[in-house]
N, C-alpha and C positions, 0 to 999 in steps of 0.2 A: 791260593792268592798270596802276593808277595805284597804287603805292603809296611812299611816304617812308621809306626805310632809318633805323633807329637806330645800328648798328652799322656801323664803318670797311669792313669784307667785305664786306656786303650792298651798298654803296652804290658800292664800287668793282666788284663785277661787273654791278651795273645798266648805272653808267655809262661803262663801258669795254665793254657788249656780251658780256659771257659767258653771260649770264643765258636757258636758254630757258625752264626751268621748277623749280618747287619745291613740294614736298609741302607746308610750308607756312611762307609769308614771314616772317608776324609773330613765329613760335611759332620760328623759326631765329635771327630779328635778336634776339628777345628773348633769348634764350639765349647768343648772342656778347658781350653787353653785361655777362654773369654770372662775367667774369675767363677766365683762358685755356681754351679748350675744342681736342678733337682734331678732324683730320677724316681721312677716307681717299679715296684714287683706287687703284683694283686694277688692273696692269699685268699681261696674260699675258706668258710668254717663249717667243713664240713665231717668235723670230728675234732675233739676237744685238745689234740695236739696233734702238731705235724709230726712227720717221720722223716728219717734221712735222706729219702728221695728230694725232698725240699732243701736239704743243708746247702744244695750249690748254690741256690739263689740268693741263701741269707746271708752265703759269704762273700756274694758279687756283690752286694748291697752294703757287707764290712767294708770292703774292699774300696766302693765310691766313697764311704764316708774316709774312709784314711787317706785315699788321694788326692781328700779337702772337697768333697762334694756332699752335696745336703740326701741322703737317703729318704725315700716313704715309702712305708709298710702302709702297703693298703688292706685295710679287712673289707672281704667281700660279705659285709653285712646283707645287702643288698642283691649280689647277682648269685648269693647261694640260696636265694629264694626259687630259684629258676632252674640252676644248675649246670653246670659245663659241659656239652656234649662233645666236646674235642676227642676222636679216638676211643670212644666208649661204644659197644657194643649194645647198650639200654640205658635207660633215663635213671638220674640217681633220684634216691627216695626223696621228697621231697620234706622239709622238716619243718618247726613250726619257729616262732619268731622268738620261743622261752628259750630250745633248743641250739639256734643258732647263736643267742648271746651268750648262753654258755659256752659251747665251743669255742666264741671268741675271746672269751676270758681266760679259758685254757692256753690256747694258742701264743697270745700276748706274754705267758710267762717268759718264754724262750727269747725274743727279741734284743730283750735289756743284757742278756748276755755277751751279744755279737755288735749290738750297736747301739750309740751315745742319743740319747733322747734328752739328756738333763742341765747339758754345757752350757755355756753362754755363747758358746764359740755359733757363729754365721751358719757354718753347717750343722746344727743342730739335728737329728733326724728329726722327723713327724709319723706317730702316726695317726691315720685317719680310717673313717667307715665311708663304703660308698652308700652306706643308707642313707648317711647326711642327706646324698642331692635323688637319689634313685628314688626313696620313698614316696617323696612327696610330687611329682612327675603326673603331670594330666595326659593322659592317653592321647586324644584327639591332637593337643599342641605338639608333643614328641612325635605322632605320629607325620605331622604339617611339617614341626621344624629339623626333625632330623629322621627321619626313615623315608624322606624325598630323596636323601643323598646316597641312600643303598640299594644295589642292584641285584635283586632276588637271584639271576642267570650268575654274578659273581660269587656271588653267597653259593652258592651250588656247586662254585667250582673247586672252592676248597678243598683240600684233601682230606682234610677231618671230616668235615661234611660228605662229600663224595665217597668215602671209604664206608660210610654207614648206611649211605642210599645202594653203594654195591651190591651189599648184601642182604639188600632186602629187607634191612633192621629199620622199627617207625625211628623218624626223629620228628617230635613232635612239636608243635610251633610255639608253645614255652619254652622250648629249647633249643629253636633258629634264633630264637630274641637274642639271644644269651650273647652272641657274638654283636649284637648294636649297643648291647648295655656296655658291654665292656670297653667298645670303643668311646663306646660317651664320657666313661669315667676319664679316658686320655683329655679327651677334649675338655671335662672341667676340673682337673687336675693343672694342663696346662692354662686355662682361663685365670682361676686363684691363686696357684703358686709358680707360675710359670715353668711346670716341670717339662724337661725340653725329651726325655727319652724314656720308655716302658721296655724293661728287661722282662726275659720270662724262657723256660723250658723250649725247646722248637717248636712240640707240638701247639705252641702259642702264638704259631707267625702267623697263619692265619688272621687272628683276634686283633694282635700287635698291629699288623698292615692295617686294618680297618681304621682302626684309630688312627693313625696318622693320617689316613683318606680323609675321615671327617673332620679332623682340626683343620686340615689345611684346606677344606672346602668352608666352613666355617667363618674360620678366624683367619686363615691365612697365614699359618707360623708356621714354621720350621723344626720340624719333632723329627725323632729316632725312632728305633727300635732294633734291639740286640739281645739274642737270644744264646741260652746253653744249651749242649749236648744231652739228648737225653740218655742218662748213663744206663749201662746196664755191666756187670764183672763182665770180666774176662770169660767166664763160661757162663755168659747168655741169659743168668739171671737179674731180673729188674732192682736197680738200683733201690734200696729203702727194705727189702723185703729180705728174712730170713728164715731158717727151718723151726721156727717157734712164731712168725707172723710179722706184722710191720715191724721194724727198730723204732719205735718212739722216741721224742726227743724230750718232753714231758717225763721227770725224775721218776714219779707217782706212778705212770707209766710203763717204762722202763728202767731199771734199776742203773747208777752210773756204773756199775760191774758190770752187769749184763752189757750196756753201751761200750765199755771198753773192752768186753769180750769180742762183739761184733766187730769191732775194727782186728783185733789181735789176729780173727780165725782170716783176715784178707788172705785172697788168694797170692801167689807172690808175683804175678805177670800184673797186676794192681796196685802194689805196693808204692813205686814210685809215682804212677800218675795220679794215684788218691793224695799223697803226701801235697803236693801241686795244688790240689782244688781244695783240701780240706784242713791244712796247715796254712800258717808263715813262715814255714822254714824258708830258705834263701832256694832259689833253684837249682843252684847249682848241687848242694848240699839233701835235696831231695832228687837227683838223677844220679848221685851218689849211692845213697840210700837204696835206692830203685833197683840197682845193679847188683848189689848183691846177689849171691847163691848161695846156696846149700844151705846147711846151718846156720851161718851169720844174717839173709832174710828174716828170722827171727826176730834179729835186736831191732832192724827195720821196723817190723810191722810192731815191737812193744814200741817203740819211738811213733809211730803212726795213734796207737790207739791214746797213748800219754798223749799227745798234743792236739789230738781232735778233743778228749773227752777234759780237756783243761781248760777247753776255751767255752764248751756248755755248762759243764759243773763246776769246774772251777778246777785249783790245782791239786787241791787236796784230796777231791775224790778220785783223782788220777793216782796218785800213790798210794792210795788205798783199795784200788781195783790193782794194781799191778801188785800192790804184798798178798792180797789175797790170791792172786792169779799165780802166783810164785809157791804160795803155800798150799795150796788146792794140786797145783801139778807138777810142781819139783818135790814135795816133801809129801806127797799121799794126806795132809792135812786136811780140815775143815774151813778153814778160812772164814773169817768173822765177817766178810765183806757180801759173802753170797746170797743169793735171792732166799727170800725164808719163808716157807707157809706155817704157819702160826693153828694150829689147830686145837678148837675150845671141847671143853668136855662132853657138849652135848653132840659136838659134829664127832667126834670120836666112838661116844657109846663103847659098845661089846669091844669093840673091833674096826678097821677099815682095811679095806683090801688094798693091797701093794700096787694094782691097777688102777683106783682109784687115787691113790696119794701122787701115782707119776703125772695122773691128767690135770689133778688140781693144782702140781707143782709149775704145772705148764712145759713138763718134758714129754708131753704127746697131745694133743689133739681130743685125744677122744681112745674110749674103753679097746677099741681094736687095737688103734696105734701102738696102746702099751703092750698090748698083748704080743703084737707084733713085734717090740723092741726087744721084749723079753726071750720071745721063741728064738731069736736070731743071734741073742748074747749081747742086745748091746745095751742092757741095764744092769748099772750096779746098784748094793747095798753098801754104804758104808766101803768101798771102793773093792768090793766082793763078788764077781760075780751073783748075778740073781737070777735062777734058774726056775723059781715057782710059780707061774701066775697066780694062783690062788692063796699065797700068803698072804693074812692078815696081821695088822699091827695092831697093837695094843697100847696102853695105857704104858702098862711098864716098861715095852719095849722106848717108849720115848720118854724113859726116865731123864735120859740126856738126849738132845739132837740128833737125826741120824740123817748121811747124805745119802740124796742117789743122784745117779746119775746117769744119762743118756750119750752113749757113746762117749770119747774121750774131753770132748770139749765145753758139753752145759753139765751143770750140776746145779744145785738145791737141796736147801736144809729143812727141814721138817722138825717143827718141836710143837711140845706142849703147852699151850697158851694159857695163858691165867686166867 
């Protein structure tokens, strides 16, 4: 589709690549151009911090608030009770209400990073819980006044839905609900703060549509809905996910080295379109960047990991994941910056085995994997080849720190804890 944005928002998610689809272009850009409008992305909590699969959305969400529009972070206090069956294969666990507010307390650290909650300024973000209005909901009345306006036959037609009845997988009827709650938060989202459009992943259009159906049966307003690409690299693997498990965005979580490892290992067919969704470098200057080959990709992807992991942690952890990243693999070093397992005397004892210290360090998985990284050569000692599975460490061996490592790119430090 060819079409020319009016509006600062529309023309920056064109051109930077967020854009997969929209209910409708013109009828959204005209309405941005109409002085500060809201918008929403609804977050469940359904683990104590998001991972990078999430970063596209929180940067759509920077990205309104810098082109002077009011953001809100919605916590799905409330529809993580239920749970999202979009594209899931089984029903997620269901958690309890101590559970969930923890998670949401986790979740929330990450926000203030990306976006202004505290200004005086009109656009201000918000954020909110849909437990406020979900919780307290009389069945019989939601049933009367809004589950009249849903069509069981349209609800089926869904793709997310229909993808799970293909296969014969239950989807159980707390988890048909899921998609009327969600729509409802649009509708009283748009009711209190007149939020006019809900952004979200694709596999969200379903959900997003509904909602607009029922505000404008409703209330009779004029909503959006615009959604992202769900990314996945260049070779096929799901965006947010790496050879050590989700990338967390949560410090406590994932280390800002480890975070700025992740971006550095981008593939380089990535390199420019990630700089695009996950910087503010200028566009031009990231299709620059992008172009590169051979060796010089390189400086690219250090440029990528420095400006993603500057705008979560800050600046200083970016220079200090790149000197360590510099001293760890330019200089055969240790680097002060790396993930460290801290090991106390009683978890030491006699001895621990070399297989054990790789799983605890989180460079495998589980007692095979190391064994397996080892029989194949791709574990080091102290950047030595490690050819024994059965080597034990000891106390004196970690007189001082020793690193291993898994293949050329993750490493950790091991020492003795006080």
């Amino acid at each position: 589709m060819t079409y020319h944005p009016k509006s600062d928002f529309v023309a920056v998610m064109m051109e930077r690549g967020f854009l997969a689809d929209c209910t409708d272009y013109q009828g959204l850009d005209e309405a941005l151009m109409q002085g500060v409008k809201p918008a929403y992305i609804g977050f469940d909590a359904t683990a104590k911090s998001l991972h990078v699969g999430s970063l596209i959305q929180i940067m759509m969400l920077r990205w309104f608030q810098k082109t002077g529009h009011q953001p809100i972070t919605l916590m799905g206090g409330g529809t993580t009770k239920v749970g999202d069956p979009s594209f899931r294969a089984d029903e997620r666990p269901l958690l309890t209400e101590a559970q969930i507010d923890d998670n949401i307390a986790g979740i929330k650290k990450v926000f203030s990073a990306y976006i202004d909650y505290d200004s005086d300024a009109p656009n201000k973000a918000l954020m909110l819980n849909n437990a406020e209005w979900l919780d307290g909901l009389n069945y019989l009345e939601f049933l009367r006044d809004i589950g009249r306006h849903f069509s069981v036959n349209r609800m089926l037609a869904f793709e997310s839905v229909k993808s799970r009845l293909d296969r014969e997988q239950s989807l159980s009827f707390l988890e048909f609900n899921y998609m009327i709650l969600q729509a409802y938060d649009f509708l009283e989202l748009n009711r209190r703060y007149g939020c006019i459009l809900q952004m979200g992943g694709s596999d969200q259009w379903g959900n997003i549509v509904n909602g607009i159906d029922l505000t404008r049966r409703v209330l009779d307003n004029s909503i959006y809905g615009l959604t992202s690409p769900l990314l996945t690299t260049s070779d096929g693997k799901k965006m947010g996910k790496s050879q050590d498990g989700a990338v967390w965005l949560n410090a406590d979580m994932r280390s800002p080295y480890e975070f700025w490892q992740f971006w550095r290992n981008t593939t380089d067919a990535d390199v420019g379109r990630f700089l695009k969704l996950y910087t503010e470098l200028p566009v031009d200057e990231c299709d620059r960047l992008g172009a590169l080959a051979g060796s010089e990709v390189n400086a690219a992807k250090v440029i990528l990991a420095n400006e993603v992991t500057k705008l979560l942690h800050g600046a200083e952890a970016a220079v200090a994941a790149e000197a360590t990243a510099r001293e760890v693999f330019e200089k055969g070093g240790i680097g002060e910056d790396l993930p460290t397992l801290s090991l106390s005397s009683e978890e030491l004892g006699d001895g621990i085995s070399i297989v054990q210290l790789i799983v605890k360090s989180g460079l495998a998985k589980s007692g095979k994997d190391a064994k397996r990284l080892i029989n194949e050569n791709g574990a080091k000692l102290d950047d030595k080849p490690l050819m024994d599975a059965g080597l034990m460490i000891t106390a004196t061996d970690l007189s001082s720190p020793i690193k291993l490592s898994a293949g050329k790119k993750r490493h950790a430090l091991v020492q003795l804890g006080s």
